[in-house]
Backbone bond lengths (Angstrom), bond angles and torsions (degrees), N, CA, C in turn:
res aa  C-N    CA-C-N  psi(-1)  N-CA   C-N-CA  omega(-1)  CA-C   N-CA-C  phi
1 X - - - 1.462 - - 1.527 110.94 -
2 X 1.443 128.58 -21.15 1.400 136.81 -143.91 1.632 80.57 -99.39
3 X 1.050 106.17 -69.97 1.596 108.02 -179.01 1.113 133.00 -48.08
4 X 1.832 118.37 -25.95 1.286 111.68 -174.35 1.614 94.79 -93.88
5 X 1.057 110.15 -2.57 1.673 118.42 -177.96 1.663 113.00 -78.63
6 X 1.411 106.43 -27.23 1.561 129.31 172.35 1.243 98.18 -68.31
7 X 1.404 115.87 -83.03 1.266 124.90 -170.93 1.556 106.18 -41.22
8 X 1.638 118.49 -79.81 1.786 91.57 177.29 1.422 113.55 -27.43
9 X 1.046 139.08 -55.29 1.568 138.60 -162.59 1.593 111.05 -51.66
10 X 1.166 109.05 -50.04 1.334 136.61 160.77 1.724 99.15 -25.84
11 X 1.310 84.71 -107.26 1.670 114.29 165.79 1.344 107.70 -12.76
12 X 1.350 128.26 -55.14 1.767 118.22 -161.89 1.497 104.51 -93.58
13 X 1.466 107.14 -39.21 2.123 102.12 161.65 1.511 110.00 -34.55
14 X 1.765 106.10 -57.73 1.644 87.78 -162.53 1.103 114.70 -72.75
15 X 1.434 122.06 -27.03 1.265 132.44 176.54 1.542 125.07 -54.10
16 X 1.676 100.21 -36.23 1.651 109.86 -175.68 1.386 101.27 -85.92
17 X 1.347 133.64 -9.32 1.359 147.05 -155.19 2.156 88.56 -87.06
18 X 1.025 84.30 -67.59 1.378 100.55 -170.55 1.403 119.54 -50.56
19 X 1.446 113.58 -69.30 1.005 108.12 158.17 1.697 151.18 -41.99
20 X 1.140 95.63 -23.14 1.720 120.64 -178.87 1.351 102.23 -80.99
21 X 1.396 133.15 -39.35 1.244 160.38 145.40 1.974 106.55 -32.22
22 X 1.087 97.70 -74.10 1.511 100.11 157.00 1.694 132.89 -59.03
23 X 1.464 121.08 -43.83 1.276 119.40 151.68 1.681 111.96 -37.86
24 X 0.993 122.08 -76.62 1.711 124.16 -164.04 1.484 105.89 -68.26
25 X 1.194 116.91 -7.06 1.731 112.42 159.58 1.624 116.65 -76.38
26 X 1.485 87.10 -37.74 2.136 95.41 -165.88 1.668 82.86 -75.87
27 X 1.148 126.21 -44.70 1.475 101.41 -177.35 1.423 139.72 -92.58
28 X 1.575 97.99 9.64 1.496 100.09 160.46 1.745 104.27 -98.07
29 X 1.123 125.01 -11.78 1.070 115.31 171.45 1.583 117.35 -78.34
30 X 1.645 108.18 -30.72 1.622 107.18 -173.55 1.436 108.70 -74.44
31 X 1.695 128.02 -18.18 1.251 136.73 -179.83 1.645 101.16 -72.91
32 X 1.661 122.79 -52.39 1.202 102.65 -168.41 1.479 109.29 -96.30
33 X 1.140 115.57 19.56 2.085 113.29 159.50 1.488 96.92 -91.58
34 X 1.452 132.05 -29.27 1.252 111.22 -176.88 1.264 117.82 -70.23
35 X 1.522 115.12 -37.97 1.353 130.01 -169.36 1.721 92.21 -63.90
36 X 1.191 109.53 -65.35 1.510 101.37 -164.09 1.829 114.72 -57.44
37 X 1.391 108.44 -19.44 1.504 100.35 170.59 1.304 132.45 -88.50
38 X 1.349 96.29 -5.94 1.594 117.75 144.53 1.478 126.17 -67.68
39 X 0.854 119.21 -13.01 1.599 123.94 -163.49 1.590 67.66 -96.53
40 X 1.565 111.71 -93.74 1.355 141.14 -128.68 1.990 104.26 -58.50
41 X 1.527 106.02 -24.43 1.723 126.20 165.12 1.700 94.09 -78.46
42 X 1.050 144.07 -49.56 1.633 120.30 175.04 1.037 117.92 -85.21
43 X 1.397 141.73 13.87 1.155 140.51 162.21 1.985 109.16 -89.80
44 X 1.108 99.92 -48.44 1.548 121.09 154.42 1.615 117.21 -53.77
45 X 1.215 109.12 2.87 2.093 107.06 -163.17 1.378 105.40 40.75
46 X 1.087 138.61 24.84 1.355 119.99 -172.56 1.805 112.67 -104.99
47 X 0.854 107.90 -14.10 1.537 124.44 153.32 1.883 99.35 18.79
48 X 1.269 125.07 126.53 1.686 111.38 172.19 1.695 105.95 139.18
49 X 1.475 125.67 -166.70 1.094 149.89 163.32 1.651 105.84 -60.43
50 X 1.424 107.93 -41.04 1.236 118.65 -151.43 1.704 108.14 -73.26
51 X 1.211 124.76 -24.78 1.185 147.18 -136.05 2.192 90.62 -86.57
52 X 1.535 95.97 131.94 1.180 89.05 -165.15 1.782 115.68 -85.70
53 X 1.113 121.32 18.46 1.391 141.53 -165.02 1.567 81.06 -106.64
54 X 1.277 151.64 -46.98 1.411 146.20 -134.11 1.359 104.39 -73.65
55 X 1.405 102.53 -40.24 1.778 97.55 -177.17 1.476 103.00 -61.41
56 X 1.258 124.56 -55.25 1.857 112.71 -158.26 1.519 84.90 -75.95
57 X 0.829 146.02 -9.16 1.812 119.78 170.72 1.205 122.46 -95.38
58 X 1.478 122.63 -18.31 1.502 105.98 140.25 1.441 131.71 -87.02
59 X 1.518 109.38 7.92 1.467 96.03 162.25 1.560 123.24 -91.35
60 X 1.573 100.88 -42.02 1.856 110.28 153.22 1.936 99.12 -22.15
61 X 1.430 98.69 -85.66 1.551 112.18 -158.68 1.754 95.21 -51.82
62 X 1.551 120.05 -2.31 1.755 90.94 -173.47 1.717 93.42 -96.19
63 X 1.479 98.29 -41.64 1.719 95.97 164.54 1.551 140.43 -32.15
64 X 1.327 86.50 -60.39 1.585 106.48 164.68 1.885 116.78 -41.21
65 X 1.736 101.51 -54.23 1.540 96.96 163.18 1.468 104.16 -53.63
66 X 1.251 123.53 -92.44 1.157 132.32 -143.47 1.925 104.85 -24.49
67 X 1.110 104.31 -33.02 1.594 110.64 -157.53 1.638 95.72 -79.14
68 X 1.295 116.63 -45.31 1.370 130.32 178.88 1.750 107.69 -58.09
69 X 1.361 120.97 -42.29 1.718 140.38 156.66 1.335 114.50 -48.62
70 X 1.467 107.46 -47.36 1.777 110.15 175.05 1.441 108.28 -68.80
71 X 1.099 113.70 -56.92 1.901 128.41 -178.50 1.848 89.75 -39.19
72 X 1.062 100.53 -78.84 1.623 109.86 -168.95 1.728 107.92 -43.84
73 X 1.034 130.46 -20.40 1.849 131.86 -164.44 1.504 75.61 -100.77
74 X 1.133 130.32 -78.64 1.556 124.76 177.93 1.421 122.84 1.82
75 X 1.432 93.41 -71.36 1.467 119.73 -165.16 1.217 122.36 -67.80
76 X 1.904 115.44 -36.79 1.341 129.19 144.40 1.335 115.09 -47.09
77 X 1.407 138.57 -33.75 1.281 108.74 -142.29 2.107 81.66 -112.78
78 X 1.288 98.94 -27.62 1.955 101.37 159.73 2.118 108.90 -39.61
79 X 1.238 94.15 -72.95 0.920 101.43 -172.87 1.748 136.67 -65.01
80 X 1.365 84.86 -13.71 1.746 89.48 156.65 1.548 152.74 -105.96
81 X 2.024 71.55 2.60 1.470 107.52 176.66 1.609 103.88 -85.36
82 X 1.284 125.65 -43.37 1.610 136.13 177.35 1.481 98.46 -66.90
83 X 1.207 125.50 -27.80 1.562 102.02 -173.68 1.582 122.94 -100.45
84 X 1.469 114.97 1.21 1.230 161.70 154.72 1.425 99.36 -58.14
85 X 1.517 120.32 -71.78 1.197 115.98 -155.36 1.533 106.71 -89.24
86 X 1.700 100.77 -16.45 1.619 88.98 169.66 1.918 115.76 -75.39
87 X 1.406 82.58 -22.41 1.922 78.18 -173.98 1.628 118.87 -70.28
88 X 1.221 101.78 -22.49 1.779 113.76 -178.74 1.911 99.67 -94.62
89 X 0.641 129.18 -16.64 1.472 114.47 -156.98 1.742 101.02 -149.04
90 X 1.646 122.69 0.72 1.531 128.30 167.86 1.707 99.94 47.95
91 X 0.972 113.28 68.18 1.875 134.99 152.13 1.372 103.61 -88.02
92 X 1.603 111.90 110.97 1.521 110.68 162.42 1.578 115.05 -60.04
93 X 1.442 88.16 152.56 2.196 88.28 -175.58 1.801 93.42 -68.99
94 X 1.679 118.59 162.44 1.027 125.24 176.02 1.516 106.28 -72.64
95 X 1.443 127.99 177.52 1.760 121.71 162.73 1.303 92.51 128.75
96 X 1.164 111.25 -174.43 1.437 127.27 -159.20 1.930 104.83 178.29
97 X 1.368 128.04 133.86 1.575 126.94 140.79 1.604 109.61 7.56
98 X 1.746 92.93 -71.13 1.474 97.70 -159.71 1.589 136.82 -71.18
99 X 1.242 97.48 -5.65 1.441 115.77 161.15 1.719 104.71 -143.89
100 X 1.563 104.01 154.13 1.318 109.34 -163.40 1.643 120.43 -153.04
101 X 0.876 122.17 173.59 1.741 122.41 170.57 1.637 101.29 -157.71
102 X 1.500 106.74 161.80 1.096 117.54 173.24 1.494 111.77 -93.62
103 X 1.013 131.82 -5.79 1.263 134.01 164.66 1.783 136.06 -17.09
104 X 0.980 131.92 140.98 1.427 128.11 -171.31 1.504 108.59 -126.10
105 X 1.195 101.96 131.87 1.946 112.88 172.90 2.277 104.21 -90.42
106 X 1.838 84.85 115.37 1.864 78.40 168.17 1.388 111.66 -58.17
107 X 1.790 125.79 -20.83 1.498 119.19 -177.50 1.531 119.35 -58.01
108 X 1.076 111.73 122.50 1.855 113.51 155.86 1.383 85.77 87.19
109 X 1.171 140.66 55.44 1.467 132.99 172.28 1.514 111.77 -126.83
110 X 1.545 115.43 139.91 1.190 110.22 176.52 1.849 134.84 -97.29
111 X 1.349 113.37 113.75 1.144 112.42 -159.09 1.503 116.50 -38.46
112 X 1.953 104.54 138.15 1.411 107.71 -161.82 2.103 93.87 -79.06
113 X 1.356 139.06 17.95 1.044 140.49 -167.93 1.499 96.81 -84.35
114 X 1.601 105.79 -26.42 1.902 97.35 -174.62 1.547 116.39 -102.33
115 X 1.615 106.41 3.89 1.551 96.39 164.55 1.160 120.78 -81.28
116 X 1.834 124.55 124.85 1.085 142.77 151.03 1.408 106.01 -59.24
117 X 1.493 117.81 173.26 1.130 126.90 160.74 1.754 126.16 -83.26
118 X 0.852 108.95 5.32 1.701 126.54 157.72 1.667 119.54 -54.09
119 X 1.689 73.05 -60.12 1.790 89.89 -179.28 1.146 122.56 -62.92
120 X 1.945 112.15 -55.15 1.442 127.69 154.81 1.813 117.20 -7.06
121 X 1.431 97.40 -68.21 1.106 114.16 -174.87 1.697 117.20 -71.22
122 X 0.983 101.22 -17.55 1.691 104.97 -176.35 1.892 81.56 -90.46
123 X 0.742 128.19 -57.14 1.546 123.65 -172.02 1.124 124.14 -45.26
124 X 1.609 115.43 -24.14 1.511 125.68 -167.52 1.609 80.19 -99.84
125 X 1.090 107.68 -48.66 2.122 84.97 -173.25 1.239 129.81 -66.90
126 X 1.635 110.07 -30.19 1.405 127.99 -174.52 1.850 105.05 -73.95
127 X 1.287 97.07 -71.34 1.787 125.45 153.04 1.355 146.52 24.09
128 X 1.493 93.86 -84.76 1.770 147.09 -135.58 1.022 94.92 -137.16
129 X 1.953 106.26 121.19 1.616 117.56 143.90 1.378 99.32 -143.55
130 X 1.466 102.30 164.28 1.689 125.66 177.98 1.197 118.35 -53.68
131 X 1.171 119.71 147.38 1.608 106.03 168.41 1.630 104.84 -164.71
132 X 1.843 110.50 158.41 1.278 100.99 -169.40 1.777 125.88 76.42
133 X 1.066 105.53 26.33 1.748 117.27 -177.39 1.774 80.10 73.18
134 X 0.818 123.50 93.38 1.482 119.33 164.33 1.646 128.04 9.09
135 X 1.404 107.63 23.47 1.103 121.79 169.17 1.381 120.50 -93.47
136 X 1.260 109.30 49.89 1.658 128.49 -169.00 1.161 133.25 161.07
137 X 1.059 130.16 175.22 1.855 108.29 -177.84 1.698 100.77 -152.30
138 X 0.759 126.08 155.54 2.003 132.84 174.61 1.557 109.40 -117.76
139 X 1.158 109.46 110.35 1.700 125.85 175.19 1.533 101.52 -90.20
140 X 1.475 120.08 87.70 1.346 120.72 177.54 1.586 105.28 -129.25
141 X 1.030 121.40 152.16 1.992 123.94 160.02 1.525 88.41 -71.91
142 X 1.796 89.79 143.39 1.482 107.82 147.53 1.041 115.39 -59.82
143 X 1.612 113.23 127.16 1.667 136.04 173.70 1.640 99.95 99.11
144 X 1.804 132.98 -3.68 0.943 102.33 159.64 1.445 142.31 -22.28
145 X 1.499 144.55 151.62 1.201 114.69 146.09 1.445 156.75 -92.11
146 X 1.817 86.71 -8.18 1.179 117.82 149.00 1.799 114.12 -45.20
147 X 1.066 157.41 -32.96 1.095 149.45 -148.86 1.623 87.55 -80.50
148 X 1.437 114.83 -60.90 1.655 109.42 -152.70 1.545 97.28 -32.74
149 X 0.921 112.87 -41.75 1.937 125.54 -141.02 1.536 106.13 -93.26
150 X 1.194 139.02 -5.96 1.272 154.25 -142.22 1.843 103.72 -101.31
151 X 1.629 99.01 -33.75 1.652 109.35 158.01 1.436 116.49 -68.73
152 X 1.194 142.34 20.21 1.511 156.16 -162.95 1.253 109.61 -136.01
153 X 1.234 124.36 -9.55 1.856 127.07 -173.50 1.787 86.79 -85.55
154 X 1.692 105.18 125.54 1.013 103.42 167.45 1.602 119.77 -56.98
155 X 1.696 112.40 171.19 1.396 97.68 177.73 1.307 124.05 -79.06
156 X 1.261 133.97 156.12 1.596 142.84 164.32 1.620 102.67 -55.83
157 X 1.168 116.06 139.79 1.644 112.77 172.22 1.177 104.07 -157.63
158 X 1.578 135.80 19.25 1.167 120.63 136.34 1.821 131.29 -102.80
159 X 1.425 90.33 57.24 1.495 109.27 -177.57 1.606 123.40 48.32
160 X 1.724 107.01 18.06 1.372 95.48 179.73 1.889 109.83 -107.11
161 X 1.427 94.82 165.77 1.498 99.91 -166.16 1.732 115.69 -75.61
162 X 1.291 110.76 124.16 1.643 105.25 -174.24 1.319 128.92 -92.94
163 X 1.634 125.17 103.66 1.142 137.38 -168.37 1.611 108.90 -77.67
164 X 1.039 116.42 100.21 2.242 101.92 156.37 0.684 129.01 -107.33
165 X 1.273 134.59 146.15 1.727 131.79 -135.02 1.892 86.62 159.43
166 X 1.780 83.96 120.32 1.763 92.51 161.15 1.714 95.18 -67.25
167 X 1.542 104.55 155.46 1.250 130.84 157.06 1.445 119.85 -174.65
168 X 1.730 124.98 169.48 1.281 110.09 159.12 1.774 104.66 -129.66
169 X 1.257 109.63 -127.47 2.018 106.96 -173.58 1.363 91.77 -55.73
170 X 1.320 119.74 -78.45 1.322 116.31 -152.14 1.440 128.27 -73.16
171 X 1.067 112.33 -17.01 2.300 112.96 -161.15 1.756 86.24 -146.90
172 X 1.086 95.06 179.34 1.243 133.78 146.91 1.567 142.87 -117.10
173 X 1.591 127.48 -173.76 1.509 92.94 166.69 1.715 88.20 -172.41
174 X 1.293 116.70 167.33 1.034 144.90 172.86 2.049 103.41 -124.81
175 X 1.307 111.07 117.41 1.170 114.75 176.90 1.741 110.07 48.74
176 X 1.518 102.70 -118.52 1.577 109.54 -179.21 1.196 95.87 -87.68
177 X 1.241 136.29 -19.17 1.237 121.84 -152.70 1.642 110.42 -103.44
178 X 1.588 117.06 131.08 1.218 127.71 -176.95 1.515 116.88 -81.01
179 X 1.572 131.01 132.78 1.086 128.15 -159.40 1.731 98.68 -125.11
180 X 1.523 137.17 159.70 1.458 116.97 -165.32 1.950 79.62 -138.75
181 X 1.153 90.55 153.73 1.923 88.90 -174.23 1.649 121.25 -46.22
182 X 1.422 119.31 -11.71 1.637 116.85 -175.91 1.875 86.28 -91.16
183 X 1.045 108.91 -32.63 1.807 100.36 178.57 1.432 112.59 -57.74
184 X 1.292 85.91 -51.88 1.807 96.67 177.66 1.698 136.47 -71.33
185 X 1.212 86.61 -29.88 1.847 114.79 140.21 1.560 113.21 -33.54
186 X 1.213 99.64 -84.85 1.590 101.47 -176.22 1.316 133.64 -85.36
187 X 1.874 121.63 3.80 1.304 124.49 128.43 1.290 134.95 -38.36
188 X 1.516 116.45 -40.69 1.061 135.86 -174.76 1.662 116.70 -82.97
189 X 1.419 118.28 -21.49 1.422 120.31 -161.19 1.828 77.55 -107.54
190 X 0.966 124.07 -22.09 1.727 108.29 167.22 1.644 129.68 -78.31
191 X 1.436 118.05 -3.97 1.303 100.49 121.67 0.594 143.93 -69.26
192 X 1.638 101.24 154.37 2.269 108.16 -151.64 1.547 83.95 -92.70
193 X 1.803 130.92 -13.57 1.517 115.53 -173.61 1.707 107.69 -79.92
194 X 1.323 109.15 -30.14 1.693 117.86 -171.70 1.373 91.11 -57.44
195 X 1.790 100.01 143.63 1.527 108.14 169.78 1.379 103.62 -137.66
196 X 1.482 122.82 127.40 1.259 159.03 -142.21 1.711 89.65 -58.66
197 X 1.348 118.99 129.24 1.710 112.22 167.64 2.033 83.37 103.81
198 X 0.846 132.29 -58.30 1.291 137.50 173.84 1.346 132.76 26.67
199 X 1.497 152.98 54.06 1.162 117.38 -149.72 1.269 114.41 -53.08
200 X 1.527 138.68 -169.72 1.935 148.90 -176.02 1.537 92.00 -160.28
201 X 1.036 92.23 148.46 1.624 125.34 173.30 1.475 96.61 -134.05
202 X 1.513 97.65 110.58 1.510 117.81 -171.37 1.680 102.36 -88.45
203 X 0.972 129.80 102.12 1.832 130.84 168.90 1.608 106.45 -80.88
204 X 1.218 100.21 72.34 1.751 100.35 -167.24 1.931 87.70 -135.22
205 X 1.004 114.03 136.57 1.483 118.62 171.14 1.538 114.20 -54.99
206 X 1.485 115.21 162.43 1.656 92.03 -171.55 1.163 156.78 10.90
207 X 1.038 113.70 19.15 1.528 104.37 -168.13 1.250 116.19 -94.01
208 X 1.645 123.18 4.55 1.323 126.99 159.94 1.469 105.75 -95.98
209 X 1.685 114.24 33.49 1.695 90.03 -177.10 1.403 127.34 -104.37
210 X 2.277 93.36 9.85 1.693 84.75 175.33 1.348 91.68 -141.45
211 X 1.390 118.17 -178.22 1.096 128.44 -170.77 1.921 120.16 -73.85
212 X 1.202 90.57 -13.30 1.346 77.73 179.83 1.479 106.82 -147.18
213 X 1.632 132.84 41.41 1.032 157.52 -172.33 1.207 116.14 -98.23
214 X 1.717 133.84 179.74 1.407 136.71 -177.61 1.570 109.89 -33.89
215 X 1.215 137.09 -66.61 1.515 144.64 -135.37 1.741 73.61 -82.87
216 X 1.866 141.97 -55.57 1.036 101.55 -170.85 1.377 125.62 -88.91
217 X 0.905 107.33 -2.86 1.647 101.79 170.92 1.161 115.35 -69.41
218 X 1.570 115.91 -47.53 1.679 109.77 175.91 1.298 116.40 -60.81
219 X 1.529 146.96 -4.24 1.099 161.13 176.78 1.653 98.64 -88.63
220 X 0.717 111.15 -55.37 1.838 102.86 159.84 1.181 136.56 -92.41
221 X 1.414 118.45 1.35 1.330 124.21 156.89 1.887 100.84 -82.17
222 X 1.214 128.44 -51.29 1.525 118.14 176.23 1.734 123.49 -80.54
223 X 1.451 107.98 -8.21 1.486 105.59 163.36 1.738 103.75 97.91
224 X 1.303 109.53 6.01 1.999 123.24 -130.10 1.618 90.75 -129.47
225 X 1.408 124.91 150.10 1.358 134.74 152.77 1.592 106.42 -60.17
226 X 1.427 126.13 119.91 1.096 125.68 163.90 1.998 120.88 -104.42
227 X 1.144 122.63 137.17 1.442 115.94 179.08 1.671 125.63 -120.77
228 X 0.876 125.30 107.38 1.474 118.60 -134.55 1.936 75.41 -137.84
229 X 1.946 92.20 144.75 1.784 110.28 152.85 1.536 106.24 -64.77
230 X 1.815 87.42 140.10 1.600 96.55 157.80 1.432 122.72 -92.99
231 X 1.579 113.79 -3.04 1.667 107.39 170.63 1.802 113.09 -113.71
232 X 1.525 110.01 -124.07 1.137 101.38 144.30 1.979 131.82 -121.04
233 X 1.252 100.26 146.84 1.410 95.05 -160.55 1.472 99.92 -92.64
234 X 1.490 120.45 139.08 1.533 129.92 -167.25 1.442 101.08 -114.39
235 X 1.892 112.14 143.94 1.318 123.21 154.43 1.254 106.57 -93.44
236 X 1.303 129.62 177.57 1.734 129.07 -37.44 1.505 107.64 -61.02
237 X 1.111 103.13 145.42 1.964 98.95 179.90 1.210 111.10 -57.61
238 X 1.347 125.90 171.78 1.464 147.01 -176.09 1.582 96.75 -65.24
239 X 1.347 122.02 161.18 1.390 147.21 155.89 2.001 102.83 -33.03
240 X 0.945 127.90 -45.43 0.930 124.08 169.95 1.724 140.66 -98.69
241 X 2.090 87.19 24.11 1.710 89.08 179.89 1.645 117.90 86.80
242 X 1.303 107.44 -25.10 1.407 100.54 171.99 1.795 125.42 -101.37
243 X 1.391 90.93 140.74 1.909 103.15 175.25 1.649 99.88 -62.20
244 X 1.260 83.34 130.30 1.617 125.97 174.47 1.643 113.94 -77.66
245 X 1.162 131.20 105.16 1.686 121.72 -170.40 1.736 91.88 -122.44
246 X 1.392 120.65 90.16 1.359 103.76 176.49 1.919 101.97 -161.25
247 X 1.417 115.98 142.58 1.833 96.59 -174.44 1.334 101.59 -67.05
248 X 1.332 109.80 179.11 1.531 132.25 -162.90 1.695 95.09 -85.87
249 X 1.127 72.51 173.92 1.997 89.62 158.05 1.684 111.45 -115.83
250 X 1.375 102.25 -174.46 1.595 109.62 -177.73 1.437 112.81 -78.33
251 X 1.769 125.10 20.83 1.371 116.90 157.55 1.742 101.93 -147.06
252 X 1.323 96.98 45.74 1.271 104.05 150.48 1.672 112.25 86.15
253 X 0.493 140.11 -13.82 1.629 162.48 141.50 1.210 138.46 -35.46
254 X 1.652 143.51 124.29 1.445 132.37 178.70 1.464 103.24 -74.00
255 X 1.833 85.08 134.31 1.364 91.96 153.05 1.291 138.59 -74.38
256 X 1.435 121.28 131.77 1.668 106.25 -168.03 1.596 103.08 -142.61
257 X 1.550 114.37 174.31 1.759 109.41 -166.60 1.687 78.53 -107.66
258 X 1.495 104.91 -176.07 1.460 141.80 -169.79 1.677 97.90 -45.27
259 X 1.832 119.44 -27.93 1.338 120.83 -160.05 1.612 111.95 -99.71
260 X 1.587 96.67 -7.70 1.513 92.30 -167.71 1.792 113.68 109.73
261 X 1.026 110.73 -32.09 1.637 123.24 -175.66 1.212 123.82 -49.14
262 X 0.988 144.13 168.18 1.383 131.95 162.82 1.475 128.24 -132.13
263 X 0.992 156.00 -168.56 1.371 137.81 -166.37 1.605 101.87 -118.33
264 X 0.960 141.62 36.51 1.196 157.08 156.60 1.667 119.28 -98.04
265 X 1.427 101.13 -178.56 1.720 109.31 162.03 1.567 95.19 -173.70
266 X 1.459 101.52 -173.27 1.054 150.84 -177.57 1.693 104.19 -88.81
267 X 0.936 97.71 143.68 1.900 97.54 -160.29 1.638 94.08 -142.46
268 X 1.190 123.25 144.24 1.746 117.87 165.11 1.258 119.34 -139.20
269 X 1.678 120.67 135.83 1.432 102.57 -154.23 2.017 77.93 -133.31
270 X 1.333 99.57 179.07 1.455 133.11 -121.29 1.644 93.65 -126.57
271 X 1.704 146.39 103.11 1.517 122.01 163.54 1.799 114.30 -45.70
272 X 1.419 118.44 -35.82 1.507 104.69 177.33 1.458 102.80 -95.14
């Protein structure tokens, strides 16, 4: 059973490898047929619905999802196969210091239903340090490995407050312990630098990747614009300084196209 459990594992890396590879082609290609049938419809005045280029560029651009939808079912079904096979058979997760994500495993986690605010508070002291002229704070366990790297997040410069904290869609977490956006809410309002109304720039892996997940709840749990990745976001930045928001590959790594990019973004959600 252990082996054929490898082998799928095997099997869906190369598979998710490839395809993901193919996603960020169909959609750099569906971006520049749109653009150009934009050009080539206002040069024509024809600008509109009407424009006879419109159909193949929303079918390009529906492709392009679909492939980006396949990548993502992939990647779920990778990743629940490795954490499966680490729990039966004790496989350390792959990774290293030197490259990193903020990302969170639902395995071995303790439901955020039993944190009191006792704990909260023991978490932010034990936890929690400043960072960025104290215009931010890092929710990591001692010995994370995320911490080394956390001096590498470019700076914030549209005055909002910067949260890091593993997480993915649904929770967050500090170590074992699972945190739910009103937890994470009031980690955050215990810095004495956070000021109430605040926007945050959440450095938490997915948690801007659905509509009604961590980044927005904490946006209505703090009253505040929150801006959160929709995949996972990787340290040390790219060659050119910029955060990387895109899943890994099968040795641990963002996937990225010819430019450096990644198949992610930056997402911003709304208190109403």
């Amino acid at each position: 059973m252990v082996s054929e459990l490898e082998g799928l594992c095997s099997t869906l890396e190369g598979i998710e490898a490839e395809i993901r590879e193919m996603a960020l082609i169909a959609a750099r290609q569906a971006d520049q047929l749109a653009t150009t049938a934009i050009e080539v419809a206002a040069v024509r005045g024809q600008v509109g619905a009407g424009t006879q280029l419109g159909p193949a560029v929303h079918a390009f651009g529906a492709a392009s999802q679909a492939c980006r939808r396949a990548a993502q079912l992939l990647d779920q079904s990778r990743t629940h196969g490795r954490e499966f096979r680490t729990r039966i058979i004790g496989e350390p997760q792959r990774g290293g210091p030197s490259v990193a994500t903020a990302s969170r495993s639902d395995a071995n986690a303790d439901a955020s239903a039993d944190v009191d605010d006792v704990t909260v508070h023991r978490l932010f002291t034990e936890s929690s340090y400043p960072i960025q002229a104290d215009s931010g704070r890092c929710f990591l366990a001692v010995g994370d490995p995320l911490r080394p790297l956390t001096d590498t997040i470019p700076a914030v410069r549209d005055g909002s407050f910067l949260a890091v904290i593993h997480g993915n869609g649904s929770e967050v977490g500090i170590g074992p312990q699972s945190l739910n956006a009103m937890q994470l809410a009031s980690l955050i309002r215990r810095d004495p630098h956070y000021t109430a109304g605040q926007p945050v720039t959440l450095f938490s892996c997915s948690t801007g990747s659905t509509d009604e997940g961590v980044a927005q709840q904490l946006a209505r749990a703090l009253g505040s614009r929150v801006t959160a990745p929709t995949d996972s976001v990787w340290l040390p930045p790219n060659n050119l300084g910029k955060i990387v928001i895109s899943p890994g590959n099968s040795e641990g790594r963002p996937i990225v196209d010819t430019t450096g990019k990644g198949m992610g973004r930056w997402r911003t959600f709304h208190p109403a």
